[in-house]
C-alpha positions as CSV (number, residue, x, y, z in Angstrom):
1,X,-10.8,-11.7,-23.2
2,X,-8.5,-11.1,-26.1
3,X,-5.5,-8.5,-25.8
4,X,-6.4,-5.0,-27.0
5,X,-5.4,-1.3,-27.1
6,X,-7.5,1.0,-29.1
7,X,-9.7,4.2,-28.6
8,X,-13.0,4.2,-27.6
9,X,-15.7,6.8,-26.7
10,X,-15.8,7.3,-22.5
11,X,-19.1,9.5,-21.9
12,X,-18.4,11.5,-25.0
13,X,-14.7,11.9,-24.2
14,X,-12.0,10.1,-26.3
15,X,-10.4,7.0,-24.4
16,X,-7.4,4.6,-24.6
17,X,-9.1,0.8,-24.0
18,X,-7.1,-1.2,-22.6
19,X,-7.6,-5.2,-22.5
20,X,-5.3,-8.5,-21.2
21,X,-5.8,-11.3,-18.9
22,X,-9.4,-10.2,-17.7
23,X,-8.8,-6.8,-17.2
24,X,-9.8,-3.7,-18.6
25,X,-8.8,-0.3,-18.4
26,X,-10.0,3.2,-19.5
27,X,-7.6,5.9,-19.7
28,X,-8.7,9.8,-20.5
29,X,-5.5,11.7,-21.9
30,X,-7.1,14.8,-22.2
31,X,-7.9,14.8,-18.9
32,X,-4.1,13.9,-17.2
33,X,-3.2,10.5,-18.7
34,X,-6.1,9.4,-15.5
35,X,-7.0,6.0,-15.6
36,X,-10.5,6.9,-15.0
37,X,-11.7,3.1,-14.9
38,X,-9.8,-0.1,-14.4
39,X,-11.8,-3.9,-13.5
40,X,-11.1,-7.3,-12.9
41,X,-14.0,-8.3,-15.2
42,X,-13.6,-12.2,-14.1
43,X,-13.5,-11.1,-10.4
44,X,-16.5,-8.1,-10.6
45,X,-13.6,-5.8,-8.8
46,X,-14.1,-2.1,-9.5
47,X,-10.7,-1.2,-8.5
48,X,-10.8,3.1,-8.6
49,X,-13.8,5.0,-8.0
50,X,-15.9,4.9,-10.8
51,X,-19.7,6.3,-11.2
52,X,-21.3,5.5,-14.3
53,X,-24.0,8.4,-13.6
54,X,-20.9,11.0,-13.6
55,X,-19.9,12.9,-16.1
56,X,-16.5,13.9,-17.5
57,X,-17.4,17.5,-17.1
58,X,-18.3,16.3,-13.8
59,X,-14.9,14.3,-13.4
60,X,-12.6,17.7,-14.8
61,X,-14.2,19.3,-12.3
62,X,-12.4,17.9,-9.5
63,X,-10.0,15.2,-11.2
64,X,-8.2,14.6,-7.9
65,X,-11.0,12.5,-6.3
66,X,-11.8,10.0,-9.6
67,X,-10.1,6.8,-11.0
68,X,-6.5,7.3,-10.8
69,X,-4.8,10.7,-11.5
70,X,-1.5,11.4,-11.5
71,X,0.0,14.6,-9.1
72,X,3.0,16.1,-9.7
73,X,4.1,18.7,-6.9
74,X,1.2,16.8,-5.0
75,X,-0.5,17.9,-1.5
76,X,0.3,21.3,-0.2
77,X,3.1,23.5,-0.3
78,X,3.1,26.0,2.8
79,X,1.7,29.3,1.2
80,X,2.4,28.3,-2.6
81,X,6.1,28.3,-1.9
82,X,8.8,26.1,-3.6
83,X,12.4,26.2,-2.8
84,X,14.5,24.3,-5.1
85,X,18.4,24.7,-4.7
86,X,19.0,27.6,-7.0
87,X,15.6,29.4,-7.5
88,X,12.0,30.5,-5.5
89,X,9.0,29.8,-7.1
90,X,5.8,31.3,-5.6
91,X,2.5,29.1,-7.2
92,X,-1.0,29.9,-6.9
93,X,-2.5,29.7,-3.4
94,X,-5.3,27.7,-4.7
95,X,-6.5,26.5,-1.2
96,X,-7.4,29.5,0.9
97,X,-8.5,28.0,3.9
98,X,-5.0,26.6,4.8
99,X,-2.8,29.5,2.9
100,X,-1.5,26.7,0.5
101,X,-0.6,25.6,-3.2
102,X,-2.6,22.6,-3.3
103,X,-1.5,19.2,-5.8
104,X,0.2,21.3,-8.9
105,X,-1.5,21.1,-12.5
106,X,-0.2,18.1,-14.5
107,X,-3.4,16.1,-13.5
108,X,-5.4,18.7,-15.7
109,X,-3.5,19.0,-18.6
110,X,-4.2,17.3,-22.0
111,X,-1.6,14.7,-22.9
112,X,-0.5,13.7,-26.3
113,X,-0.6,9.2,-26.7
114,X,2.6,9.0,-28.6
115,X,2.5,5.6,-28.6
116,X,-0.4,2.4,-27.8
117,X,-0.4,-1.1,-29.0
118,X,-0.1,-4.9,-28.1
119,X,3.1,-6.3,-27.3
120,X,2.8,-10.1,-26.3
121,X,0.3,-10.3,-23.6
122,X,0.4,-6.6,-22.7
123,X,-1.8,-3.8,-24.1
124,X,0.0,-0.3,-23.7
125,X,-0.4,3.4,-23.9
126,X,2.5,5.7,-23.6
127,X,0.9,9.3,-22.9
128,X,3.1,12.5,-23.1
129,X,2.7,16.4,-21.7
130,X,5.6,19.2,-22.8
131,X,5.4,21.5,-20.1
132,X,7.0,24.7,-22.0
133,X,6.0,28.6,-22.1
134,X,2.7,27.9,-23.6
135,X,1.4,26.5,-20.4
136,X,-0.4,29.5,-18.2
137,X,1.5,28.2,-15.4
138,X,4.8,28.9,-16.9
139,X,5.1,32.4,-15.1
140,X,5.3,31.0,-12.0
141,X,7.2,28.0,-12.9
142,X,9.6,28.8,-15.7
143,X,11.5,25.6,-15.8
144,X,10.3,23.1,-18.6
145,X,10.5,19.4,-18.6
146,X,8.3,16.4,-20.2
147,X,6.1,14.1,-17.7
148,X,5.5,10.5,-19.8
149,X,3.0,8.4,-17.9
150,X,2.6,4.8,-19.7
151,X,0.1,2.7,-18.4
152,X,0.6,-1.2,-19.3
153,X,-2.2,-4.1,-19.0
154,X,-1.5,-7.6,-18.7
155,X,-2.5,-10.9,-16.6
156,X,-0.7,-9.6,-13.9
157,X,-2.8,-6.0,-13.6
158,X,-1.9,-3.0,-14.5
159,X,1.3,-1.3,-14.1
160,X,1.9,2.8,-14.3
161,X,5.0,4.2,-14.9
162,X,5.6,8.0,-14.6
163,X,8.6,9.7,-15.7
164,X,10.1,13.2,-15.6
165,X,12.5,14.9,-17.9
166,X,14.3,17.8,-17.5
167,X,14.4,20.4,-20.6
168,X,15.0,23.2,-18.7
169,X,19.1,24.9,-17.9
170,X,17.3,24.8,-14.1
171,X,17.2,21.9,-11.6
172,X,13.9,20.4,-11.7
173,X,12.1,19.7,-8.3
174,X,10.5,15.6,-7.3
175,X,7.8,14.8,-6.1
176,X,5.4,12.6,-7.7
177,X,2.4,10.6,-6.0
178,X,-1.1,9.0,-7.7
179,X,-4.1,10.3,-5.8
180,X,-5.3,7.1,-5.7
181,X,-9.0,6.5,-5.6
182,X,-10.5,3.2,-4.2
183,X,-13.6,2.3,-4.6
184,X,-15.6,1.4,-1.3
185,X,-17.0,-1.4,-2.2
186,X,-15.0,-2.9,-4.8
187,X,-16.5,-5.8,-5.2
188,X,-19.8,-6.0,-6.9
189,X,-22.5,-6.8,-4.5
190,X,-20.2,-6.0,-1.5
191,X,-20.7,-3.7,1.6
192,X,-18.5,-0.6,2.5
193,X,-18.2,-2.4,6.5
194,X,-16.3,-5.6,4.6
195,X,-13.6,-3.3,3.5
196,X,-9.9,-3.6,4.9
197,X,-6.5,-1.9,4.1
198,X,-3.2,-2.7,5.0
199,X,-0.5,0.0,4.7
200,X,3.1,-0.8,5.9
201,X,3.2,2.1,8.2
202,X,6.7,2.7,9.9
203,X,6.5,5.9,11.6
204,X,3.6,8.6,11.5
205,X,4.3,12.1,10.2
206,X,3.4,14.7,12.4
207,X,1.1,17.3,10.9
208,X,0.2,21.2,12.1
209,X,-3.6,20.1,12.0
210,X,-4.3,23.8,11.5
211,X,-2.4,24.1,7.8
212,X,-2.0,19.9,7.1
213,X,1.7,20.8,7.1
214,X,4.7,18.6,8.3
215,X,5.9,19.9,11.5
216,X,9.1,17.7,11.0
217,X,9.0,15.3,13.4
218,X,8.1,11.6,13.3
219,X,6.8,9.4,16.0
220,X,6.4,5.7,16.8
221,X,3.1,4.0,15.9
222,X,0.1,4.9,18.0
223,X,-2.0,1.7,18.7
224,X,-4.3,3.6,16.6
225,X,-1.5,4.0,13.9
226,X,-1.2,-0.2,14.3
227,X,-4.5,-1.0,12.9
228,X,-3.7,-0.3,9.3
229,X,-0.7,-2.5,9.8
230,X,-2.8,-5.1,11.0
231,X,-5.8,-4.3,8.3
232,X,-8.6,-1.3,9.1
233,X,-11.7,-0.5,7.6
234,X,-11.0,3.0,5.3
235,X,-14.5,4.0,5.6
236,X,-17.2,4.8,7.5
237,X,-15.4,7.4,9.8
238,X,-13.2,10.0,9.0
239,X,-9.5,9.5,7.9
240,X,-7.9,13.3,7.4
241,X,-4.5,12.9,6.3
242,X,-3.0,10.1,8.2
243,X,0.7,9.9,7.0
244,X,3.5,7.5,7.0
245,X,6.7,6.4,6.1
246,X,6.4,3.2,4.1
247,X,8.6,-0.1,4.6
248,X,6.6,-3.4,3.4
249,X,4.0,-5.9,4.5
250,X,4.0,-10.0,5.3
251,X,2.1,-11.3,1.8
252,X,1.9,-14.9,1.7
253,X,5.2,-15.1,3.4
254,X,7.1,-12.8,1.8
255,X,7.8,-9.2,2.3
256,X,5.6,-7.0,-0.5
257,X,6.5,-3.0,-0.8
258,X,2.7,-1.7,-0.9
259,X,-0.7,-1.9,0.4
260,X,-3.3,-4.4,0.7
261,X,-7.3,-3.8,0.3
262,X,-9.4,-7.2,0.9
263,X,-13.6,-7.3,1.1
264,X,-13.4,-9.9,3.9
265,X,-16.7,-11.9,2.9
266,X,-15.3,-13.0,0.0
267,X,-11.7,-12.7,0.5
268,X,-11.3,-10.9,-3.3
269,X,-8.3,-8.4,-2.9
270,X,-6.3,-5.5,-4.5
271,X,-2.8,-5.2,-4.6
272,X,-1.1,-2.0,-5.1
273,X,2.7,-2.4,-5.1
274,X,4.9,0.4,-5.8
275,X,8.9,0.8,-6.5
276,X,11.7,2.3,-3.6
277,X,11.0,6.1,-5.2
278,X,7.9,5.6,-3.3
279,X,8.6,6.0,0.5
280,X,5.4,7.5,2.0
281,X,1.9,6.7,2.2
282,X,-0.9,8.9,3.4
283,X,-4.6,7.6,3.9
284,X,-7.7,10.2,3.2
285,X,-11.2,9.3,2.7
286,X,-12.8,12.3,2.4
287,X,-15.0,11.9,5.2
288,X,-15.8,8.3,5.3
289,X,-18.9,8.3,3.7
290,X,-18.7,9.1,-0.3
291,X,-17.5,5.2,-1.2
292,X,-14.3,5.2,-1.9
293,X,-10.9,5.5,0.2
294,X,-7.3,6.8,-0.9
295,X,-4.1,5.2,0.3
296,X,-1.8,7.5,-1.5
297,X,1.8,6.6,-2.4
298,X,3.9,10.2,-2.1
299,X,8.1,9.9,-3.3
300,X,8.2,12.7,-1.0
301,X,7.1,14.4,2.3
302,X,3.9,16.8,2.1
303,X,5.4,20.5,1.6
304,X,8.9,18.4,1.1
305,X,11.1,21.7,-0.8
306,X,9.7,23.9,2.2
307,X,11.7,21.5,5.1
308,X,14.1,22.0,7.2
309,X,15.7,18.3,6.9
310,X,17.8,15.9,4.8
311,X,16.5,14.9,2.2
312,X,16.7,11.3,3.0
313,X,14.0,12.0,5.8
314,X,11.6,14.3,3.4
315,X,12.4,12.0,0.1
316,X,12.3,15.1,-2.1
317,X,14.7,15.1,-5.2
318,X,15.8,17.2,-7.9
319,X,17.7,16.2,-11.6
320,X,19.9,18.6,-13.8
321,X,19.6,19.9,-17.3
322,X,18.5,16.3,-19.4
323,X,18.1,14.1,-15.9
324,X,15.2,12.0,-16.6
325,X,13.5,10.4,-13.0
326,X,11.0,7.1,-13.1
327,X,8.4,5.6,-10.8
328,X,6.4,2.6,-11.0
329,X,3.5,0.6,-9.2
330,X,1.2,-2.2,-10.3
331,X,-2.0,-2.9,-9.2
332,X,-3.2,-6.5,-9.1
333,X,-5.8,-8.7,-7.8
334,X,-6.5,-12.1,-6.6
335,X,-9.7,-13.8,-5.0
């Protein structure tokens, strides 16, 4: 396959295509920079959860659980809440059940590409959103900034890069994580019960099961906590919110920052390695039984502005007036 960025038509919605080294990946601006597909053509690896049957409408309906969107303010904060060091924001309880703001709004909103093209062996697109009093959300949030999310893909996969910018006179609250949607199987022709994840788990968050809030304590690893250091199937059974501070994983040898996913009757595999911004990893799976798994990487601690600890332990940041923040991962195969 050549190298190639240019726009194409996803189920009647316009797309960034992106092409290099045997991959392919389809990115939705309007619809939060979400790399709605991305495939190892040479490999037949569906990496995110992808239906062809759905729809976008379908898709905008609940963007979190579809190819790869991108949360800011992600997971829930305790009764719509934020507490940043000089100002009180109160969001939108948008989860009623549990009293809580629920994965912010940047995954809905329709970016700008400012820039796409070829450089080398990597096809890009740079996708922008000005957050600014014309956004609905602005009463509750008045503090502006730009999120640039540029998505790169070359023979070694696909890396995303997220940054924040703060326009605001305000400090601007950190948290970013990818809700990251992995399709169960991934390999074409495979079976959900071949599936294994590794996650570098360190210590488990403890969570108030009755809100799926941080109480603030950590604990050692359960021997159920140990099997997704030593590689557990995501699916088939129920995975609510398992959390975990992240250190890395033996790959070939060497230590690797991320998670693993191999189909174990072929040995094909994903990669998913992410920078030091992201320190935390919580698994969901939405039941167990709608084919696909998440293995989310989080900068920060669920409900992280809301906690009563240093902010080494909950990994929540803020940057000044003109601070600009960046996070990156790659995803990669072999196999």
């Amino acid at each position: 396959m050549s190298v190639s960025a240019n726009y194409t038509d996803h189920k009647g919605a316009k797309a960034v295509e992106l092409i290099s080294g045997g991959y392919r990946a389809v990115v939705l601006p309007g619809l939060g920079c979400n790399v709605a597909r991305f495939r190892d053509e040479k490999r037949g690896i569906e990496v995110f959860r992808y239906n062809s049957g759905v729809s976008v409408a379908e898709i905008m309906n609940s963007p979190e659980i579809w190819g790869l969107p991108t949360l800011y303010l992600p997971n829930r904060l305790d009764n719509g809440i934020l507490r940043t060091s000089d100002a009180v924001y109160r969001f939108p309880v948008n989860e009623g059940r549990f009293k809580n703001h629920l994965h912010g709004f940047v995954h809905k909103r329709a970016y700008t590409v400012k820039e796409m093209g070829v450089q080398g062996k990597t096809a890009f697109a740079e996708c922008v959103y000005e957050y600014d009093e014309k956004d609905y959300f602005f009463d509750c949030f008045p503090v502006e900034f730009t999120i640039v999310i540029r998505i790169e893909v070359s023979d070694k996969g696909m890396k995303h890069i997220v940054t924040l910018k703060n326009d605001s006179d305000k400090m601007l609250p950190v948290s970013i994580a990818t809700h990251t949607t992995i399709n169960a199987p991934f390999v074409d022709g495979g079976k959900q019960e071949d599936v294994r994840l590794t996650v570098p788990a360190q210590k488990r968050i403890v969570f108030n099961k009755r809100r799926w809030l941080p109480t603030g304590q950590q604990k050692s690893l359960s021997s159920y906590d140990r099997q997704y250091t030593e590689g557990t199937c995501p699916v088939l059974r129920d995975i609510c919110n398992d959390m975990y501070t992240g250190g890395t994983t033996d790959v070939k040898g060497k230590p690797f920052h991320g998670v693993v996913m191999t189909d174990t009757a072929t040995g094909k595999t994903i990669y998913n390695e992410v920078d030091d911004k992201y320190k935390f990893w919580i698994i969901w799976n939405h039941e167990g039984f709608m084919n696909y798994f998440c293995p989310e990487p989080m900068t920060a601690q669920v409900n992280a502005p809301n906690l009563d600890l240093p902010r080494d332990v909950t990994g929540y940041e803020e940057i000044g007036p003109d601070e600009s923040y960046t996070a990156v991962q790659r995803f990669f195969t072999e196999g």
